[in-house]
C-alpha positions as CSV (number, residue, x, y, z in Angstrom):
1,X,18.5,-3.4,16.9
2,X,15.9,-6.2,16.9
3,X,12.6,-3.7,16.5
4,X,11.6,-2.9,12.7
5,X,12.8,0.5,13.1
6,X,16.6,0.8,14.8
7,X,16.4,4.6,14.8
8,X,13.4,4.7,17.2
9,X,14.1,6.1,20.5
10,X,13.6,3.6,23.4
11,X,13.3,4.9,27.3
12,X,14.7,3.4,30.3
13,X,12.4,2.4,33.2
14,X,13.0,0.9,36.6
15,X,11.2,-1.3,38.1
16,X,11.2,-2.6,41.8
17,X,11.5,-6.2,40.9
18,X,13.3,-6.7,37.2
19,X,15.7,-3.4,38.0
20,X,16.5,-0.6,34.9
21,X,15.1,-2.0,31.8
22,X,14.9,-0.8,28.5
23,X,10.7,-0.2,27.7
24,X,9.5,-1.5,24.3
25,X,12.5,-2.9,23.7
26,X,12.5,-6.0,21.3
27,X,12.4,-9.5,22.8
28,X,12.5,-12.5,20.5
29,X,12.1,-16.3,21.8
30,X,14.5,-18.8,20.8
31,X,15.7,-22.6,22.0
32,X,18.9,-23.4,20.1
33,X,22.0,-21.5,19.6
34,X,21.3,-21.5,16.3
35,X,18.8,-18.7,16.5
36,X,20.4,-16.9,18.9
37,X,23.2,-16.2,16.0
38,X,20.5,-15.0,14.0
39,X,19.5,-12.6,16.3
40,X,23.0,-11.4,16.6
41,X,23.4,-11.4,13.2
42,X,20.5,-9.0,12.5
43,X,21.4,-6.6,15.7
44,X,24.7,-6.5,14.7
45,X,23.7,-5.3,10.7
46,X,21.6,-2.6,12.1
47,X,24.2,-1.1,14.8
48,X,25.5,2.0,13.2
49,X,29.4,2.6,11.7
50,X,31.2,5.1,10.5
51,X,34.6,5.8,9.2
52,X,37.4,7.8,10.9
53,X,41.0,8.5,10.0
54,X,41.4,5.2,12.8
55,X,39.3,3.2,11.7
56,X,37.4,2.2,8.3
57,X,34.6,0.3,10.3
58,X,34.4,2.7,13.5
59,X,31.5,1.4,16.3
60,X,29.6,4.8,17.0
61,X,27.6,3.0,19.7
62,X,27.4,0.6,22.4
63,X,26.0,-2.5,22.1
64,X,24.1,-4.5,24.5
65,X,23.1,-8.4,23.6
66,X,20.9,-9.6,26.6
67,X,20.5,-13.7,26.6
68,X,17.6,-14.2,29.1
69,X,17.9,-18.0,30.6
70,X,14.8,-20.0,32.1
71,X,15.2,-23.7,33.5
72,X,12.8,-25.8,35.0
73,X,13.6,-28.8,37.2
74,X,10.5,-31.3,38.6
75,X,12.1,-33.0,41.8
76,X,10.7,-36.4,43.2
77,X,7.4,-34.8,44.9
78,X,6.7,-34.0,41.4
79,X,7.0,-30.1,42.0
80,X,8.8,-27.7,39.5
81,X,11.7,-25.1,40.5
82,X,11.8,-22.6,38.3
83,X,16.0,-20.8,38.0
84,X,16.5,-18.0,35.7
85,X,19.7,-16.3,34.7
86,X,20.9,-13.2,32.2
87,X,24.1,-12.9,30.4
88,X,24.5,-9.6,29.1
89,X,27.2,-9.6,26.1
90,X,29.5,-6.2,25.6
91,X,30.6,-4.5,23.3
92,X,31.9,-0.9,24.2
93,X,32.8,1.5,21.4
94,X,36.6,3.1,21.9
95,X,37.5,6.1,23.4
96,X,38.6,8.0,21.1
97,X,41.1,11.5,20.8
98,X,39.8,14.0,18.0
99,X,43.3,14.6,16.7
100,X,43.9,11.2,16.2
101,X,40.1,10.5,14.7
102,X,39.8,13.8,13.2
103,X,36.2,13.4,13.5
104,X,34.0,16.7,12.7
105,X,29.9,17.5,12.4
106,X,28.3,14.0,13.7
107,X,31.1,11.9,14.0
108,X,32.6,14.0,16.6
109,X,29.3,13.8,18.5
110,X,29.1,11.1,18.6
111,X,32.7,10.4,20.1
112,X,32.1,12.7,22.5
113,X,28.9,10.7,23.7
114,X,31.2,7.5,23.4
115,X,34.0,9.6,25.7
116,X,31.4,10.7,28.5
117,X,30.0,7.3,29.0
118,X,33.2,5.4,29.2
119,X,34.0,8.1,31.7
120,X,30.7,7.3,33.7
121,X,31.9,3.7,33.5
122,X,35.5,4.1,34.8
123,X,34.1,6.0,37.6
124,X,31.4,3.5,38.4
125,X,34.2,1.4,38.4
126,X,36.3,3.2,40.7
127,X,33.9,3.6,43.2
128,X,33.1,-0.1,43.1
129,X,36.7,-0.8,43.4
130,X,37.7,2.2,46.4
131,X,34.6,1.1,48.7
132,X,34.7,4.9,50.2
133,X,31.8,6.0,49.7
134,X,28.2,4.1,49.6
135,X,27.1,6.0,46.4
136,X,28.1,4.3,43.2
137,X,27.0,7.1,40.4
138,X,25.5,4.6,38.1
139,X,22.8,7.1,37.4
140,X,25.8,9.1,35.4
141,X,24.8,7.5,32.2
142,X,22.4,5.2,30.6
143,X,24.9,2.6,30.0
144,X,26.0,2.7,33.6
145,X,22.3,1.9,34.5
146,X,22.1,-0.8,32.5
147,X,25.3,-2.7,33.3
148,X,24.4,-2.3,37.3
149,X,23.6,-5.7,38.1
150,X,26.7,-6.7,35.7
151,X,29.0,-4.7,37.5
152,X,27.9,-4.2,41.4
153,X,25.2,-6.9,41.7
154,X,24.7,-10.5,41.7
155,X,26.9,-11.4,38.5
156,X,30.1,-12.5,37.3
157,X,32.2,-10.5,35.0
158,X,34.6,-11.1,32.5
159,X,36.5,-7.9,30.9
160,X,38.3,-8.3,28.0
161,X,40.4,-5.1,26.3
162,X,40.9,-4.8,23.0
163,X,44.6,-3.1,22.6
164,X,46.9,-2.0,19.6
165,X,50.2,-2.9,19.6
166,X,51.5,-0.1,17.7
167,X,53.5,2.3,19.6
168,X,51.6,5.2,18.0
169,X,48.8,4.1,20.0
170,X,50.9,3.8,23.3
171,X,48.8,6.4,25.4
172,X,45.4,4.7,23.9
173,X,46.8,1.1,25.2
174,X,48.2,2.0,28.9
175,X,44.8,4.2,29.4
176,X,42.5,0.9,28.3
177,X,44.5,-1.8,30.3
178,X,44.8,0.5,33.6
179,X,41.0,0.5,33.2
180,X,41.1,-3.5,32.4
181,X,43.2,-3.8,35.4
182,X,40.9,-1.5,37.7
183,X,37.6,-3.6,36.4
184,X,39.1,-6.9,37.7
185,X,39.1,-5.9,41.4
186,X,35.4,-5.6,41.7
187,X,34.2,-8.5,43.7
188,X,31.0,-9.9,43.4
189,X,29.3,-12.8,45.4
190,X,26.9,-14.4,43.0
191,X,24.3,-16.8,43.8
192,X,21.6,-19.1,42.4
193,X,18.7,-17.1,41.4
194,X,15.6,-18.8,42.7
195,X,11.6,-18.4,42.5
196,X,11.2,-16.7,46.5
197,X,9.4,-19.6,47.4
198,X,11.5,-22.4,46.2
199,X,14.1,-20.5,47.6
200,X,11.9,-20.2,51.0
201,X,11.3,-24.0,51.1
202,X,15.0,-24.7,50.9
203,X,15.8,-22.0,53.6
204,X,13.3,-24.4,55.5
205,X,15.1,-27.8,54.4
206,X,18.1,-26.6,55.5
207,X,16.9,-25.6,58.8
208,X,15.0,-29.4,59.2
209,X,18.3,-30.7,58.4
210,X,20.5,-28.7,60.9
211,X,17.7,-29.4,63.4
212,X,17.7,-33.1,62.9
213,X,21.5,-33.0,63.0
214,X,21.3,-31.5,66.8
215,X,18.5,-34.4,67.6
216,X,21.2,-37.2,66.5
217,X,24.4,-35.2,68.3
218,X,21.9,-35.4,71.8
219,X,20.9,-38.6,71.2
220,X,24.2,-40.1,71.2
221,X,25.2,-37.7,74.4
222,X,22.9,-39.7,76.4
């Protein structure tokens, strides 16, 4: 959506050490918020709409909006930690019924792409939630793989569901907040995201710390 042609085809890779990732895919450096709006801004006139008998403005897609975060702190020895973070911003098209829609030729593609994926991702969801089996089927579909680390990995994760409260949309509502309701019981054990070795050295100031702890306690035994 960033790239100077939003029709191009991008591939995903994966990669032992930064996960599934997108290859080729458009990266843009910014430093105030500012910026970041722009970004969205431009991403968000390039993601494709299209008009059903639902909805004049209709999302035909997915949209991922990946805020990469790098921070460096310099402690009294004078040497730099480096912390990085991701935030990884949302916004899932709605299932959608065909009789409802009355979507034909490419529009109805398209739904059914939307369908099968939000399928992929309620299962992924249920298998995070059951804990039965050790295979979560993120593999299912590409927006599966690239919401893993969002979902099942070192994140937190807020859901929010968009509903109608129009009785004519009833079955649409209950369907989207059972799956609201489902998401919320994932739980995730986040933690700081650290360079190995600053992460090392603090495994090793802990460890001084405990053992100079146990010195004292014996100390005072005597």
């Amino acid at each position: 959506m960033l790239g100077k042609n939003a029709e191009q085809k991008l591939d995903l890779k994966e990669d032992p050490e930064k996960g599934v990732f997108v290859k080729d895919l458009s990266m843009v450096t910014v430093k105030t918020t500012t910026e970041i709006e722009k970004c969205m801004d431009k991403g968000t006139a390039n993601r494709k709409t299209g008009e059903t008998a639902m909805n004049k403005d209709s999302s035909r897609s997915h949209s991922i909006f990946t805020i990469y975060v790098e921070t460096a702190e310099t402690n009294a020895a004078g040497e730099q930690s480096i912390k990085a973070g991701k935030l990884n911003l949302v916004d899932l098209a709605g299932s959608e019924r065909q009789s409802k829609t009355q979507a034909t030729g490419a529009r109805l593609k398209e739904a059914t792409k939307i369908n099968l994926s939000l399928s992929a991702l309620g299962n992924v969801i249920k298998a995070l939630v059951e804990g039965k089996s050790t295979h979560v089927p993120y593999r299912d579909s590409k927006l599966t793989r690239l919401l893993q680390d969002s979902l099942g990995g070192n994140t937190r994760t807020v859901m929010i569901a968009a509903i109608s409260p129009a009785d004519y949309n009833y079955d649409e509502t209950l369907t989207t907040l059972r799956y609201a309701s489902r998401a919320k019981n994932i739980k995730n054990q986040p933690r700081v995201n650290m360079d190995p070795k600053d992460a090392l050295l603090k495994q090793y100031e802990e460890e001084i710390t405990k053992l100079r702890q146990i010195i004292e306690m014996s100390k005072r035994g005597q």
